[in-house]
C-alpha positions in Angstrom: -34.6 -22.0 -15.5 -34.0 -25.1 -14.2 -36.0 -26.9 -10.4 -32.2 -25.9 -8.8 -31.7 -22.3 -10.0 -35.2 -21.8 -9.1 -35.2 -23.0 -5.8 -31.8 -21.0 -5.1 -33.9 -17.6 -6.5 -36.8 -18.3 -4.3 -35.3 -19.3 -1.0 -32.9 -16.2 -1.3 -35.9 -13.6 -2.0 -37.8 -15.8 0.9 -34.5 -15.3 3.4 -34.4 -11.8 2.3 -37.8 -10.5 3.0 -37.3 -11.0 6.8 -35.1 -7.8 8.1 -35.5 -6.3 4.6 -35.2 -2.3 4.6 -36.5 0.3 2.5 -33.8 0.8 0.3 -33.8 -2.7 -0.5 -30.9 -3.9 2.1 -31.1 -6.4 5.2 -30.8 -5.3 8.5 -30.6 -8.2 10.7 -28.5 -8.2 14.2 -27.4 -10.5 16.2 -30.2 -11.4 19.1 -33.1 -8.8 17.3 -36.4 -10.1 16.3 -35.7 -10.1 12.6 -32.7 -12.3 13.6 -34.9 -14.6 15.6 -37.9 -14.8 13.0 -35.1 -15.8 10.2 -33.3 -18.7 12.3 -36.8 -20.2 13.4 -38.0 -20.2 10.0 -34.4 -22.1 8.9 -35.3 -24.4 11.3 -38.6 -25.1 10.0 -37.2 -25.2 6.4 -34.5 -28.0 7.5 -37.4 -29.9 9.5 -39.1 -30.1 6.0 -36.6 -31.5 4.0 -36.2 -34.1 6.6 -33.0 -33.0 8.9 -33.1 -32.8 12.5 -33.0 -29.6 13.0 -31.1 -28.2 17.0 -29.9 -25.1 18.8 -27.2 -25.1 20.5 -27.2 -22.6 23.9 -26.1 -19.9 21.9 -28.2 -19.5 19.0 -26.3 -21.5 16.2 -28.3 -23.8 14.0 -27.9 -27.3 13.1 -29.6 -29.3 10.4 -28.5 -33.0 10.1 -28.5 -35.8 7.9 -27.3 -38.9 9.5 -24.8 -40.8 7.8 -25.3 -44.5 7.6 -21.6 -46.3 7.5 -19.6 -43.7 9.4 -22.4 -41.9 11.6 -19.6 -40.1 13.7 -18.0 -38.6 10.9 -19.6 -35.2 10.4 -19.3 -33.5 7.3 -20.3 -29.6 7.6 -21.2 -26.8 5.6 -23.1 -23.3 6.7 -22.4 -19.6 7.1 -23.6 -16.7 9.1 -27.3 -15.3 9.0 -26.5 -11.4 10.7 -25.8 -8.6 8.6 -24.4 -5.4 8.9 -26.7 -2.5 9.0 -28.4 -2.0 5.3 -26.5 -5.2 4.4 -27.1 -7.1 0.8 -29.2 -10.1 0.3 -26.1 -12.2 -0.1 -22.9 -12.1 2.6 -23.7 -15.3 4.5 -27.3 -16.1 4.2 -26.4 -17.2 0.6 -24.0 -19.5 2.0 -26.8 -21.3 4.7 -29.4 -21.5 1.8 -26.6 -23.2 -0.5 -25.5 -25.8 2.4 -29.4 -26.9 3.0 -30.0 -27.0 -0.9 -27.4 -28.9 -1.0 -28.3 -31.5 1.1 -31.5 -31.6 -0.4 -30.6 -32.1 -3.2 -27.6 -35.1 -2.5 -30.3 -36.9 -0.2 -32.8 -37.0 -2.8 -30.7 -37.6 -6.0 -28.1 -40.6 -3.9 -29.8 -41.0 -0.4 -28.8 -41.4 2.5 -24.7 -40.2 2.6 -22.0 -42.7 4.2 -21.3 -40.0 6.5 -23.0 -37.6 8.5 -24.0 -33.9 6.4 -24.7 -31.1 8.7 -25.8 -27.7 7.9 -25.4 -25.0 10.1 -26.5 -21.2 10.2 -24.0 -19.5 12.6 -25.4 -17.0 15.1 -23.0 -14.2 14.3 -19.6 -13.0 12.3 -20.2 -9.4 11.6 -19.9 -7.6 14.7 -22.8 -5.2 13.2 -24.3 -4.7 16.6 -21.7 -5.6 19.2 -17.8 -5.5 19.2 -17.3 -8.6 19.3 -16.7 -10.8 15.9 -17.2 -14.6 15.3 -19.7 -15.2 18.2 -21.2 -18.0 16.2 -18.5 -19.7 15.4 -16.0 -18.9 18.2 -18.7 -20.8 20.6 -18.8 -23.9 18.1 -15.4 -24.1 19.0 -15.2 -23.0 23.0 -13.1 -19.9 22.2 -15.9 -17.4 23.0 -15.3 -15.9 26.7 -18.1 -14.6 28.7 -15.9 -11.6 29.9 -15.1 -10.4 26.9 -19.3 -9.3 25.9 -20.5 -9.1 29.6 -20.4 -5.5 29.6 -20.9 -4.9 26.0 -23.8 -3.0 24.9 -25.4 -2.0 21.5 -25.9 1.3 20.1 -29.8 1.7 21.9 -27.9 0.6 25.5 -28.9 -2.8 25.5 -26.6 -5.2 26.9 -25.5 -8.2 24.9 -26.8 -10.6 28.2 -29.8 -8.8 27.7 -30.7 -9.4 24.0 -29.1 -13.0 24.1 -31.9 -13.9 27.2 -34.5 -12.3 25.3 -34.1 -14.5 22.1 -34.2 -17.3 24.7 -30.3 -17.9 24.1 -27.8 -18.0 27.2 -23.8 -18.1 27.8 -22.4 -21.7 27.1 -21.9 -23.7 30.2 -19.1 -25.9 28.5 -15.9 -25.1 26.3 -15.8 -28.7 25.3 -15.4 -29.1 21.0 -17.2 -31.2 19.1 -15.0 -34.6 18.1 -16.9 -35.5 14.8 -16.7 -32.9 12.4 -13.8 -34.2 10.1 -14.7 -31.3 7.4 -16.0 -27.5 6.9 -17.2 -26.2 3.0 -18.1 -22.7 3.2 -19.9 -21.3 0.2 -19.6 -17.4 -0.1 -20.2 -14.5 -2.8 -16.2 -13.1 -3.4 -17.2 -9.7 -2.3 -14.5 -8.2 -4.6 -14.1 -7.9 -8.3 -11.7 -10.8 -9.4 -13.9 -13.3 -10.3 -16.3 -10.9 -12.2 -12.8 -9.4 -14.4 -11.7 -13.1 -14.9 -15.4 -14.2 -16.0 -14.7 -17.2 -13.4 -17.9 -18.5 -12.1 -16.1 -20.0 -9.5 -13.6 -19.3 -6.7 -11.5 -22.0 -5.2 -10.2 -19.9 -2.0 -6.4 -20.5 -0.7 -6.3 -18.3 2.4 -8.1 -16.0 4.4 -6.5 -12.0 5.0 -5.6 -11.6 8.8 -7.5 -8.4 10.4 -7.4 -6.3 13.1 -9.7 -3.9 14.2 -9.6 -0.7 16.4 -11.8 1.6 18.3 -10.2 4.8 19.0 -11.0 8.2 21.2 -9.6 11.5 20.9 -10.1 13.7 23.6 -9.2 17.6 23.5 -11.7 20.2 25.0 -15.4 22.0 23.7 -15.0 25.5 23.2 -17.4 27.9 21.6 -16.7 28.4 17.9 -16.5 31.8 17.6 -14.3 33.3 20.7 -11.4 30.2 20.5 -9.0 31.1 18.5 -7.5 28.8 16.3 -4.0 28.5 17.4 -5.5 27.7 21.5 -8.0 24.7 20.3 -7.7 21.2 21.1 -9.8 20.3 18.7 -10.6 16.7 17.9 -11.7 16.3 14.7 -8.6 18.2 12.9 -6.5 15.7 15.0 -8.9 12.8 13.3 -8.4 14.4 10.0 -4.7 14.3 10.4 -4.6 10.1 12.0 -6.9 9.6 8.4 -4.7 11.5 6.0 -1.5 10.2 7.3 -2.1 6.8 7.8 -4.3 6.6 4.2 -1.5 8.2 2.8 1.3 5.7 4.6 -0.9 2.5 3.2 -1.0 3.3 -0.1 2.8 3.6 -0.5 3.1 0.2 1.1 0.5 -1.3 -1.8 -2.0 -3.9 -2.3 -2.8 -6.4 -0.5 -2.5 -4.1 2.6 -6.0 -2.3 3.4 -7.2 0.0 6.3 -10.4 1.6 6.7 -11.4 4.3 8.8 -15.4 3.3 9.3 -17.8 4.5 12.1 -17.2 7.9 13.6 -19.0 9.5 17.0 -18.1 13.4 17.7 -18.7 15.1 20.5 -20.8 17.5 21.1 -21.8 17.2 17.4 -23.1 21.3 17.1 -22.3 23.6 14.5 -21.1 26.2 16.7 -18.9 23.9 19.5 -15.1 23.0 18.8 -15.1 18.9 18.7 -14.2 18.4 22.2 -14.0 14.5 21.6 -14.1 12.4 18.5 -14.7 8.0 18.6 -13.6 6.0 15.4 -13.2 2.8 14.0 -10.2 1.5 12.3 -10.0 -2.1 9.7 -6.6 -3.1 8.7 -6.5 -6.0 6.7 -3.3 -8.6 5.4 -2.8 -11.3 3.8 0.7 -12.0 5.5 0.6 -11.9 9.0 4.1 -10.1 10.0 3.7 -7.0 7.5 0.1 -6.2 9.1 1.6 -6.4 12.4 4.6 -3.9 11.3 1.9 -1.8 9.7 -0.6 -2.0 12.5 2.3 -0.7 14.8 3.3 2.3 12.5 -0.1 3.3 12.4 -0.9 3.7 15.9 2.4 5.3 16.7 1.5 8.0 13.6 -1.9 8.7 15.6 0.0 9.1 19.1 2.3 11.5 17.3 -0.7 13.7 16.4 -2.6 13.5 19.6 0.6 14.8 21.1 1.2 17.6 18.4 -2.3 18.5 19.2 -2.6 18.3 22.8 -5.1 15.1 22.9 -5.3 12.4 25.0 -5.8 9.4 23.0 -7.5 5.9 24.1 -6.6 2.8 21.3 -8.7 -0.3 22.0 -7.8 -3.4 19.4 -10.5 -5.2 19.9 -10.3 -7.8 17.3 -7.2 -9.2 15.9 -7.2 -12.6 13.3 -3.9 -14.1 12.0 -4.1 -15.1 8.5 -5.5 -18.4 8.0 -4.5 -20.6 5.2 -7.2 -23.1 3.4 -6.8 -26.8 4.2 -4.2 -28.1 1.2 -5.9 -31.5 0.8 -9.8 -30.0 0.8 -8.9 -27.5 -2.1 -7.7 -30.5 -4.3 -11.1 -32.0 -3.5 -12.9 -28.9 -4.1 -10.8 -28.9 -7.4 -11.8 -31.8 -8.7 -15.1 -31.6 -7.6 -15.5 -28.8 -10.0 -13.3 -30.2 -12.9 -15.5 -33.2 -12.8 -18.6 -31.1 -12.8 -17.8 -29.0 -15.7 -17.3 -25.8 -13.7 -14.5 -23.5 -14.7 -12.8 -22.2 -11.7 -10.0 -19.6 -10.1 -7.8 -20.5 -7.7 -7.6 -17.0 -4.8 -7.2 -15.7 -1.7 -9.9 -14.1 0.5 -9.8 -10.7 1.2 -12.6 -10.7 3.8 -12.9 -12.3 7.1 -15.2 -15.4 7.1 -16.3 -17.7 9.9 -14.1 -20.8 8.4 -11.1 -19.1 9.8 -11.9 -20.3 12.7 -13.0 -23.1 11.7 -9.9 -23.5 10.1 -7.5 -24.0 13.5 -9.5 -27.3 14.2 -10.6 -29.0 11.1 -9.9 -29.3 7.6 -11.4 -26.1 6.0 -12.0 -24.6 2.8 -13.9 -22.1 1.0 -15.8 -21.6 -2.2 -16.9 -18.3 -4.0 -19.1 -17.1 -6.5 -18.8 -13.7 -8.7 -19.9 -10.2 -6.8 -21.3 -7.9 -9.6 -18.8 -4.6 -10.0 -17.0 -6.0 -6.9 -20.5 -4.4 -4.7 -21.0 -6.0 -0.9 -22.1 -4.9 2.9 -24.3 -2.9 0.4 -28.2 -3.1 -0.9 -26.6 -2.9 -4.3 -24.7 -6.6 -3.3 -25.7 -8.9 -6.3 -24.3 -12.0 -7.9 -26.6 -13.5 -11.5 -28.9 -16.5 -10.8 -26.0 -18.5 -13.1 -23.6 -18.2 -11.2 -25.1 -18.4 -7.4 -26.3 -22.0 -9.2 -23.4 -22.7 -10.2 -21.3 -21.9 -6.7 -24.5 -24.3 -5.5 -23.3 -27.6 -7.9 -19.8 -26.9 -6.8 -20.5 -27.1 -3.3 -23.2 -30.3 -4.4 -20.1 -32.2 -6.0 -18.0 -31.3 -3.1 -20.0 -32.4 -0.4 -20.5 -35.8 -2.6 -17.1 -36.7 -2.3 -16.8 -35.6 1.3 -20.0 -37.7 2.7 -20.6 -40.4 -0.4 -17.3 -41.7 -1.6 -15.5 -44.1 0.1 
């Protein structure tokens, strides 16, 4: 093993260990403690290598190498640090430890870089413990609104505000953007299969799927179990199981690369002996061309009005996230291209079919993603693993890109 694969294996079992579960996953949410512990210790990792490590208000993480010809030209790399709940040791952390390896490595193998190398480990992308998506990120870029999480709240009750002050984090008092950042390199594990089937090492990513992403409440009426008959029940979990069948049903005659998901699901009262008076659920539709998700998206929610009417339910649809498809900057691929031709590193050229934080990043500089296999296609999982080979490898590939970015003329 050589000093890079190590360090890759040991920073990612270090990282790891803080929000680490039982069965082996990571539960770390936005604004907890494990949350907290990890970004402080990040910031005391990229003080050690010799970067100045800042907060901003929110809770994103810089680590920065000046650059000694063009100072003001900023060349970026990061991820996210959240999870979801019992997430893998991979989806975004890997992606912070690659971008401060990275740098390591480049400052002590060339020195200091003719521009500027910045790492940074985003608050938040998931939406594990609030709806809201791209906090991180969004703020980077003064698109995050304080309306929109004021009155959001967590599963325990606790109020985003809340958690935010308690990390010592507050609400941006600015929308202004940063002016230097000229590039953003995001190294990821695929979390599909492709790369794995094709025996790629490496992904060189095109474009990102659009999503959008629904909460939903039926309401009928509790009744006891054994004096309603079946034909007078407004029962709201056969009208869930008839939105799920349908639209399941409707999205797989449409074909790949459409995707919906019905996820988290709330009933009410949840007894053995009450008729569902009231059932919450999420909903995750997913496209790679924007137009057909929107058709889609619009079939879908008149199929469950249809059978909250057939059913006599009230229904309540809330989208509360919706992302256009975001293509990869052109000009950054072919550099990420011939970064890894140069470097010996056998790549695939795809598309993303999960959300990522350079999406947004992608509407105001040049953006473009990496990826490394996901064993049997496994993530948002404990079981999430990619080999020690090939998480090096998406490492040297983000090592030559950077190169080029911040050391060639």
């Amino acid at each position: 093993m050589d000093e890079l694969q190590q360090q890759v294996e040991e920073n990612i079992l270090w990282l790891s260990s803080i929000g680490g579960t039982k069965s082996g996953g990571i539960t770390r949410l936005l604004y907890d403690d494990q949350w907290i512990t990890a970004q402080n210790n990040l910031k005391e990792h990229f003080e050690k290598i010799g970067l100045e490590a800042t907060y901003d208000e929110v809770g994103n993480l810089f680590g920065r190498l000046e650059g000694s010809k063009y100072p003001d030209e900023t060349i970026m790399s990061g991820s996210h640090i959240d999870t979801v709940v019992e997430g893998g040791k991979l989806d975004g952390q890997f992606g912070v430890i690659a971008a401060y390896l990275a740098l390591d490595y480049l400052k002590n193998n060339y020195g200091q870089p003719l521009r500027s190398l910045e790492v940074i480990s985003l608050a938040e992308e998931e939406g594990s413990r609030f709806p809201y998506a791209f906090w991180g990120s969004k703020n980077v870029w003064g698109l995050a609104k304080k309306e929109d999480v004021l009155d959001a709240k967590d599963i325990d009750g606790v109020s985003f505000s809340e958690a935010m002050n308690k990390a010592g984090f507050d609400f941006k008092q600015s929308t202004d953007r940063r002016t230097d950042i000229k590039s953003f390199v995001e190294l990821h594990i695929e979390q599909g299969n492709v790369l794995e089937t094709l025996e790629k090492s490496v992904g060189v990513v095109t474009d990102i799927v659009g999503q959008k992403r629904y909460t939903v409440t039926l309401t009928g009426e509790a009744n006891h179990a054994g004096t309603t008959p079946m034909n007078y029940r407004r029962d709201a979990v056969y009208g869930y199981s008839q939105i799920v069948s349908q639209t399941i049903d409707y999205a797989k005659t449409l074909g790949d690369p459409l995707v919906v998901t019905f996820g988290e699901m709330e009933i009410t009262p949840n007894t053995v002996n009450v008729v569902p008076g009231k059932v919450s659920f999420t909903i995750d539709c997913r496209h790679t061309n924007g137009q057909l998700l929107e058709l889609f998206t619009k079939d879908m929610e008149n199929i469950m009005r249809k059978v909250a009417k057939e059913n006599d339910l009230t229904i309540n649809i809330s989208l509360w996230m919706e992302e256009k498809p975001v293509p990869m900057n052109e000009s950054l691929v072919e550099v990420i291209k011939r970064a890894c031709s140069e470097a010996a590193l056998d790549y695939h050229i795809m598309h993303s079919g999960a959300g990522h934080d350079s999406q947004i990043f992608a509407s105001f500089v040049p953006t473009a993603m990496i990826f490394v296999p996901s064993i049997k296609g496994i993530s948002h999982n404990p079981a999430e693993d990619t080999t020690i080979c090939d998480l090096t490898k998406g490492v040297r590939a983000l090592i030559a890109t950077l190169y080029k970015l911040a050391y060639e003329e």
